[in-house]
C-alpha positions as CSV (number, residue, x, y, z in Angstrom):
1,X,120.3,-37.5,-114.2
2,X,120.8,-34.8,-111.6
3,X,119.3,-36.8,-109.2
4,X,122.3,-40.0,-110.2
5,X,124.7,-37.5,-109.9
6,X,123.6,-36.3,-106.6
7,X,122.2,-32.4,-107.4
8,X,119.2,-32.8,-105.1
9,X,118.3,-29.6,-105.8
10,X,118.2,-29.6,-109.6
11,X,116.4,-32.3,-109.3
12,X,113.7,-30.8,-107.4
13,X,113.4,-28.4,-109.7
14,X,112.8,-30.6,-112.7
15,X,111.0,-32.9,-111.0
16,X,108.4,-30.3,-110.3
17,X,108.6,-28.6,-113.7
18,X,107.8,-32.0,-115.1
19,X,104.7,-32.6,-113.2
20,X,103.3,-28.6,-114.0
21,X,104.0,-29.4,-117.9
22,X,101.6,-32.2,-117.6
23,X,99.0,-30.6,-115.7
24,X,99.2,-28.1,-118.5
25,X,98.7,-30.9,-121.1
26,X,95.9,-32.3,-119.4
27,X,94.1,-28.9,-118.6
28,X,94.3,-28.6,-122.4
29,X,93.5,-31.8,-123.7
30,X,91.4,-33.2,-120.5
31,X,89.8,-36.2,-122.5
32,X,93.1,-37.5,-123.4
33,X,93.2,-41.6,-123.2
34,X,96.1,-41.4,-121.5
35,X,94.6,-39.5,-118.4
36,X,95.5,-41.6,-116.0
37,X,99.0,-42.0,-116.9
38,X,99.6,-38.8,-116.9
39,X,98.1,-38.2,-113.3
40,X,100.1,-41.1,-112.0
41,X,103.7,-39.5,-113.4
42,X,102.1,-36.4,-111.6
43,X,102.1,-38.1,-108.2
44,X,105.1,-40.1,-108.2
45,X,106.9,-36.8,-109.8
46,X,105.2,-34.6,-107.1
47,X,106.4,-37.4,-104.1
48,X,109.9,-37.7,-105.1
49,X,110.4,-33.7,-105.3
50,X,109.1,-33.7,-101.6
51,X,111.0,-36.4,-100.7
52,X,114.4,-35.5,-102.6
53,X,113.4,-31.8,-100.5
54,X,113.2,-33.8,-96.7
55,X,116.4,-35.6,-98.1
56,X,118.4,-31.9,-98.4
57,X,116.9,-31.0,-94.9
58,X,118.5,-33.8,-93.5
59,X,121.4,-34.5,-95.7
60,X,124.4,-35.8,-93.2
61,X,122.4,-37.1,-90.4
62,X,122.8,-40.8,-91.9
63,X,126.7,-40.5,-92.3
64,X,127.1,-39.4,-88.5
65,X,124.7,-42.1,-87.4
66,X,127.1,-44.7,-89.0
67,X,130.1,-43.0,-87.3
68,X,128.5,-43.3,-83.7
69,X,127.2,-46.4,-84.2
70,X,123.1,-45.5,-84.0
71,X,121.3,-48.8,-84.6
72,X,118.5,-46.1,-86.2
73,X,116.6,-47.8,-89.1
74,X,118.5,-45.3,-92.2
75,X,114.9,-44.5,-94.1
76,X,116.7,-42.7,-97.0
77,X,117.2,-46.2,-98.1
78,X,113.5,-47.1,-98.3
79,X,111.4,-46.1,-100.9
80,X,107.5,-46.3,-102.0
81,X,107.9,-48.8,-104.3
82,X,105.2,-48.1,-107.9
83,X,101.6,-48.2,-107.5
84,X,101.5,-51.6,-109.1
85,X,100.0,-55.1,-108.5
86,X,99.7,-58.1,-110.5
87,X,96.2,-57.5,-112.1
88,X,98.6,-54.6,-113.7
89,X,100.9,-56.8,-115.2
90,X,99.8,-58.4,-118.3
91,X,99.5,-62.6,-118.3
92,X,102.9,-63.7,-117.4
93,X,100.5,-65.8,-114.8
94,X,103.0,-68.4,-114.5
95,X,105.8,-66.5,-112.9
96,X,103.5,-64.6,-111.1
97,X,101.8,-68.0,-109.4
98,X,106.0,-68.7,-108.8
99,X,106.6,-65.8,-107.1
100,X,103.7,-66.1,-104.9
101,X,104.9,-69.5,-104.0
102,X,108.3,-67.8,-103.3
103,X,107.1,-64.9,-101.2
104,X,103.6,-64.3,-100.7
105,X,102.5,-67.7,-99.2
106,X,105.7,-67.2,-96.2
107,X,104.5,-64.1,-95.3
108,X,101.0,-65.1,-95.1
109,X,101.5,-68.0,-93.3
110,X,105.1,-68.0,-91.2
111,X,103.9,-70.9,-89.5
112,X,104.0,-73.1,-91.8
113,X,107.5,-72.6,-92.4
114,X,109.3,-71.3,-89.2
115,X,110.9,-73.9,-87.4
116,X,110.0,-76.2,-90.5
117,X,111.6,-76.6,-94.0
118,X,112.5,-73.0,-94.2
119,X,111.5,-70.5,-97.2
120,X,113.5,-69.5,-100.3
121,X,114.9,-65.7,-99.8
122,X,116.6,-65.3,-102.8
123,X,114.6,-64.7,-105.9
124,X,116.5,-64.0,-109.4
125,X,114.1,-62.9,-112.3
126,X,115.9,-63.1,-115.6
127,X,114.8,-62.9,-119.3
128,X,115.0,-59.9,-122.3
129,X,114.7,-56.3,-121.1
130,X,111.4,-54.7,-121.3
131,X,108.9,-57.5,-120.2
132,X,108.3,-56.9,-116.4
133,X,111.1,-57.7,-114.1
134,X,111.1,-54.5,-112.1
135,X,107.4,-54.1,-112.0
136,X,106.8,-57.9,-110.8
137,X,109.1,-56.9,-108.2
138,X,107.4,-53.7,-106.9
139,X,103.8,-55.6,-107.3
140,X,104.8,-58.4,-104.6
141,X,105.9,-55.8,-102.3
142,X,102.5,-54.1,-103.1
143,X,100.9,-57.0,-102.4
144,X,102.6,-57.9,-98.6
145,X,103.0,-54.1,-97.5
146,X,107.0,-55.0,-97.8
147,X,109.2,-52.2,-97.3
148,X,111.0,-51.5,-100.2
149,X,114.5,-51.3,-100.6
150,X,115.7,-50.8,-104.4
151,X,119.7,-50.9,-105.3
152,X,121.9,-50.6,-108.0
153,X,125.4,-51.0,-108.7
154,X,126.0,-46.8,-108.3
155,X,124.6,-46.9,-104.7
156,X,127.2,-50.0,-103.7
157,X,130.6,-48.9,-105.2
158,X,132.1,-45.9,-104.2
159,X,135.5,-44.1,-105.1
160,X,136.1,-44.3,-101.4
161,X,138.0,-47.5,-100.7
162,X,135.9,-49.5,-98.8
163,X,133.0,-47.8,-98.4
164,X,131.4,-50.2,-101.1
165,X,131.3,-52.9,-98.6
166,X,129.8,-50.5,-96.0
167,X,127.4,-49.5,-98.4
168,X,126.1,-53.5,-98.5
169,X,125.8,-54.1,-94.6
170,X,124.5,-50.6,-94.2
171,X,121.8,-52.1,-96.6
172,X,121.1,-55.2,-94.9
173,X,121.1,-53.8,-91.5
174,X,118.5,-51.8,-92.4
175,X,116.6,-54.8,-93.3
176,X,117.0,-56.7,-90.3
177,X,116.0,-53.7,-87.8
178,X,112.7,-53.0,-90.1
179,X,112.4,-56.9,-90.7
180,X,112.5,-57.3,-86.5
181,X,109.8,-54.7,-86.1
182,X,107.7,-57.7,-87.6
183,X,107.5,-56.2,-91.4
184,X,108.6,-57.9,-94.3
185,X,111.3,-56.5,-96.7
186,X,112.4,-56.4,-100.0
187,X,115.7,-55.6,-101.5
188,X,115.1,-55.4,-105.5
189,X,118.8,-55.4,-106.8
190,X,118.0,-54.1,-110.8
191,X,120.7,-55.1,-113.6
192,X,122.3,-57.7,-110.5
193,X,124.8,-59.2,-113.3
194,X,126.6,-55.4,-112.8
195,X,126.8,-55.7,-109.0
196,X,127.6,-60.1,-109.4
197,X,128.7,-60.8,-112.4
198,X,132.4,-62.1,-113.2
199,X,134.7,-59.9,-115.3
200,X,137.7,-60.4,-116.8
201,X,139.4,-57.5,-115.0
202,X,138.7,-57.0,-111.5
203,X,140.2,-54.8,-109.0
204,X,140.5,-56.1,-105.0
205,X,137.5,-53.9,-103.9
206,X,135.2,-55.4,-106.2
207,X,135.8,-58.9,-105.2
208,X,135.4,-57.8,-101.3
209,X,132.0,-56.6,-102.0
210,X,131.0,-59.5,-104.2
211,X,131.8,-61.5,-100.9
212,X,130.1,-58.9,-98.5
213,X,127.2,-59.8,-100.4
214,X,127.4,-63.7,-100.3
215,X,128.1,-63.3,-96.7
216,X,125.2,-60.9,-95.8
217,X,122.6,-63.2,-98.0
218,X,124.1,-66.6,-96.5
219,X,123.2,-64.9,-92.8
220,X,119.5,-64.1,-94.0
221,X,119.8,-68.7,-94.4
222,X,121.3,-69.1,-90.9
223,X,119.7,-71.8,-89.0
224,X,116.9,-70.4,-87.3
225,X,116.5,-67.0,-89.0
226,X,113.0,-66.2,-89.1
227,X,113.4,-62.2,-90.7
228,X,110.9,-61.9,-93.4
229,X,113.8,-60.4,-95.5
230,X,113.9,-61.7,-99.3
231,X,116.4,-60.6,-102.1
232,X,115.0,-60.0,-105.3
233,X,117.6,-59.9,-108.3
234,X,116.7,-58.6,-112.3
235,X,119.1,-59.5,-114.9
236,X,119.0,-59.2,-118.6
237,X,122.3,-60.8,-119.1
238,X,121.7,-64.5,-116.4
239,X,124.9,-65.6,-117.8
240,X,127.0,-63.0,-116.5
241,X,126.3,-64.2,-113.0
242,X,129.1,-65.8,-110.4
243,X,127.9,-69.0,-110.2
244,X,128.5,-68.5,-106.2
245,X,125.3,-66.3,-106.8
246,X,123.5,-68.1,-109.2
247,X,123.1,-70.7,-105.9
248,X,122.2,-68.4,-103.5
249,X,119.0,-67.1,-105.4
250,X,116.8,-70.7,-105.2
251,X,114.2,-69.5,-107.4
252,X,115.4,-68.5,-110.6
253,X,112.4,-67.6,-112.9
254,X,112.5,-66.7,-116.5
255,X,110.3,-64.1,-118.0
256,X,110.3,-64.4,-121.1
257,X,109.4,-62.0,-124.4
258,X,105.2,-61.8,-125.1
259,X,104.0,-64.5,-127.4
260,X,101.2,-63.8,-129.5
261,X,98.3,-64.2,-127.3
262,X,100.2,-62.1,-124.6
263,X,101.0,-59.5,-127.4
264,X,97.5,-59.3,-128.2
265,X,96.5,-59.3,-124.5
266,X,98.6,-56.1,-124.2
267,X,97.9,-53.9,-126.7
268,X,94.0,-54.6,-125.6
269,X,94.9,-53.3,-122.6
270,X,96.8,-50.3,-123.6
271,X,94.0,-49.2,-126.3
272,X,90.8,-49.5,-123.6
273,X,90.9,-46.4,-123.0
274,X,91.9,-44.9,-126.6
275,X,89.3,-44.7,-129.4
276,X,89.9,-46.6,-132.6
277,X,89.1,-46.5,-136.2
278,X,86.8,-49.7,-137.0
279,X,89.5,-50.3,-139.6
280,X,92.2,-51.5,-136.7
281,X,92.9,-54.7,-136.3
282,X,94.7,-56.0,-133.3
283,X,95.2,-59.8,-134.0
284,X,97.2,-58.7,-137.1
285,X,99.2,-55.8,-135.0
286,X,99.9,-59.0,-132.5
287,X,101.3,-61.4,-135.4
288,X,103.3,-58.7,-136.6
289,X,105.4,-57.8,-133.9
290,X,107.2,-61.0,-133.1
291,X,110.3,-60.6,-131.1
292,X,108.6,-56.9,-129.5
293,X,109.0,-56.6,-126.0
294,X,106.2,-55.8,-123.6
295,X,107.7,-52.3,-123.4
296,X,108.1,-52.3,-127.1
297,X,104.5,-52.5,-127.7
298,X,103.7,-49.9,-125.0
299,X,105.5,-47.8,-126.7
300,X,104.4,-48.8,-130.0
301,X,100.7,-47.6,-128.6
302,X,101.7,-44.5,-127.3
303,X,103.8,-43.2,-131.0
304,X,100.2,-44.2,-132.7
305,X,98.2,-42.1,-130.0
306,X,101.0,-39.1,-129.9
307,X,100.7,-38.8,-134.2
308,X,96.5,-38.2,-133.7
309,X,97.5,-36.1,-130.8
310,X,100.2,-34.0,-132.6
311,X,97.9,-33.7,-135.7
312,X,95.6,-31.5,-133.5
313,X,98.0,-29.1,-132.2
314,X,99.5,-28.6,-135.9
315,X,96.2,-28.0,-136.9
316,X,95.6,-25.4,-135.0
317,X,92.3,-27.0,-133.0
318,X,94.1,-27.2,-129.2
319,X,90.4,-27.5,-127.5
320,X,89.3,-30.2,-130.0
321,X,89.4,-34.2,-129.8
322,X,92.1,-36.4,-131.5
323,X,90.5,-38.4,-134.5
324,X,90.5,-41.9,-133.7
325,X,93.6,-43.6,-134.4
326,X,93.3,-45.7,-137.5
327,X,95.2,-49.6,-138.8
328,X,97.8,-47.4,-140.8
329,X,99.1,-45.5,-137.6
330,X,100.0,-48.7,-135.7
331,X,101.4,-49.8,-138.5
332,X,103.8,-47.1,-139.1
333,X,104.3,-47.1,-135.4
334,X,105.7,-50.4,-136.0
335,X,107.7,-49.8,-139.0
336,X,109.2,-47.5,-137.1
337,X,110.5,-49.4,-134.2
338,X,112.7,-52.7,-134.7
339,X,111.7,-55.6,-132.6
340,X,114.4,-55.3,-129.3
341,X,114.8,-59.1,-128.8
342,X,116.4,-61.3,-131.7
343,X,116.1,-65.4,-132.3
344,X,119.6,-65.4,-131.0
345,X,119.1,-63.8,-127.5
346,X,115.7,-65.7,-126.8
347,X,118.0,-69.0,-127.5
348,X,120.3,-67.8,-125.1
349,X,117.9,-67.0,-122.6
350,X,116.0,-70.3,-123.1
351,X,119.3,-72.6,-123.0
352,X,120.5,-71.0,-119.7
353,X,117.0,-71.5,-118.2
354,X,117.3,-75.0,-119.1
355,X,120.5,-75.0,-117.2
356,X,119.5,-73.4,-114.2
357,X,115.7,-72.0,-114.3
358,X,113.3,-73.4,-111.4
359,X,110.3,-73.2,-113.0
């Protein structure tokens, strides 16, 4: 929150306090399953105080650059995007083959596009909230070295008038200068229906930068463009979208809620590294969570490991190890959390990728 709201330096502060707490935790409890979670929220908590502290030391220095006209590449919008790749990412192997198509195979191989049919450069990923989007996006830029650039709506609009609209060439003349130094970029635009939607009330500013941003992405299709430059967009809510949009992103790709093979697939993968009783059973956790997100079953993992984990500190035994989590933990895990997708919303999501999906 500080960090939204701009306090740098609060954000520091917590930012490092965070990553100390869970040292702590793993100095106590060092055979903990989730180990290797909590060493990754270590680094990226650790990276992002030290970069929020450059960010303070050079606070202004983008602003003036704008004002005089420096055609400097403006790093504070490019970040490291998540240590993830697609092995990460849980089946879903038919969106992931799509957006290799989309991406991967034009950076690879330029010449068999340039000066040819062209490539697709704008991607929209849509489908419930809590399956992926965000991390598919940071895995393809893992996997072509991309730079990074991640947006939301609260880094476009600002109170100042006009300054919105600045905001969206400042952001696509960064790509250009990186893209021009011969490395491919991604712009990951998260919750895009906020930014491009259509809403029944509408002041003037928010139409200009609606068309700032059809302008800047129909210049990234100009006839011989060859910037490596692509536009990723996540949405939860696809028919919010100005159909002006909707035909500027080619590939629209639905990712839809885990099935029962995929829901089994991921709680495998979340319990590898946790012990269990020989009285769980996983096939019959996966039929029972029908309509649970990917993120809902995460977290439906992490509430059973957390009441073994608790159960030892109450106790009183801090240097001992967790029993192993038995069938009746998941099961309350699951009583305790409602399923986040409903029949209604996956028909939604399913007509409107009939309507406009391209995969």
């Amino acid at each position: 929150m500080a960090e939204r709201t701009g306090n740098y330096e609060d954000a520091v502060k917590y930012y490092k306090a965070a990553a100390q707490i869970l040292r702590r935790i793993l100095s106590i409890n060092p055979d903990t399953g989730l180990r290797e979670a909590y060493v990754e929220f270590i680094r990226s908590y650790e990276e992002r105080a030290a970069f929020l502290e450059k960010s303070l030391e050079k606070i202004g220095v983008a602003g003036r650059n704008a004002e005089s006209g420096s055609q400097s590449i403006d790093r504070d919008l490019v970040k490291e995007p998540p240590k993830i790749t697609f092995e990460d990412i849980v089946d879903l192997d038919d969106v992931k083959k799509a957006i290799k198509k989309a991406i991967i195979y034009p950076v690879k191989r330029p010449d068999l596009y340039i000066d040819k049919i062209g490539w697709d450069k704008g991607v929209l990923l849509f489908g419930p909230p809590g399956n992926g989007k965000t991390m598919l996006a940071a895995a393809v830029a893992n996997e072509i070295k991309a730079a990074f650039i991640p947006i939301d709506a609260s880094d476009i609009m600002s109170k100042w008038l006009g300054d919105a609209e600045k905001n969206v060439r400042r952001i696509f003349d960064t790509a250009r200068r990186i893209a021009e130094g011969g490395r491919p970029v991604i712009i990951v635009i998260d919750e895009v229906d906020s930014l491009m939607g259509v809403f029944s009330s509408e002041v003037g500013g928010e139409v200009r930068v609606r068309n700032q941003f059809l302008k800047e992405m129909d210049g990234l299709y100009s006839k011989g463009s060859r910037e490596m430059i692509f536009v990723i967009g996540t949405t939860n809510k696809p028919w919010s979208l100005d159909i002006g949009f909707i035909r500027r992103f080619q590939k629209r790709i639905y990712v839809p809620s885990p099935n029962y093979e995929t829901r089994l697939a991921l709680l495998k993968h979340y319990c590898r590294n946790l012990e269990l009783d020989p009285s769980v059973n996983l096939e019959e956790i996966a039929k029972i969570t029908e309509g649970y997100s990917a993120s809902d079953i995460v977290d439906i993992v992490r509430e059973a490991y957390s009441k073994v984990v608790d159960e030892l500190f109450e106790k009183g035994a801090i240097g001992g190890k967790p029993r192993p989590i038995q069938m009746k933990d998941l099961i309350e895990a699951v009583s305790k959390r409602k399923p986040s997708i409903s029949q209604d919303m996956l028909r939604s999501y399913e007509e409107w990728n009939k309507r406009f999906g391209t995969l």
